[in-house]
C-alpha positions, 0 to 999 in steps of 0.5 A: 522478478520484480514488480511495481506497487501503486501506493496510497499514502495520507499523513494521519491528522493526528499522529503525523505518521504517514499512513499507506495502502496497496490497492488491490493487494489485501492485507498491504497497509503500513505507517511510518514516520517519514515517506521514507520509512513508510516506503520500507514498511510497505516493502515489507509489507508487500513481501511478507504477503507475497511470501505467505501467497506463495507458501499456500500455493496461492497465484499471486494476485493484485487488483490492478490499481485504477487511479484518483480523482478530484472532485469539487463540491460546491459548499 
């Protein structure tokens, strides 16, 4: 079955990397040096938690994921 992930994805200033996080799903945060390999990482990421819930009987859980905004600040 499969199941869709929302990613947060900021390039790291002083790496360059892409830096990436699954909202509501703990432990789901990778880097890489393109969006492509960061979308491998997080894949991996992603299965190896999902693996490990499973194995402990755990239910499969993730936050449902609620969006972002914009904000503006008068400066």
């Amino acid at each position: 079955m499969d199941q869709t992930f929302t990613a947060y994805i900021e390039r790291d200033p002083e790496t360059g990397l892409y830096v990436g996080t699954i909202p509501g799903l703990t432990g789901a945060h990778s880097q890489g040096a393109t969006l492509d390999e960061l979308r491998e990482n997080l894949c991996e990421v992603i299965a190896l938690i999902l693996e490990e819930q499973q194995a402990q009987g755990e239910p499969i859980q993730v936050e449902p994921f609620v969006g972002i905004q914009q904000i503006t600040v008068d400066v």
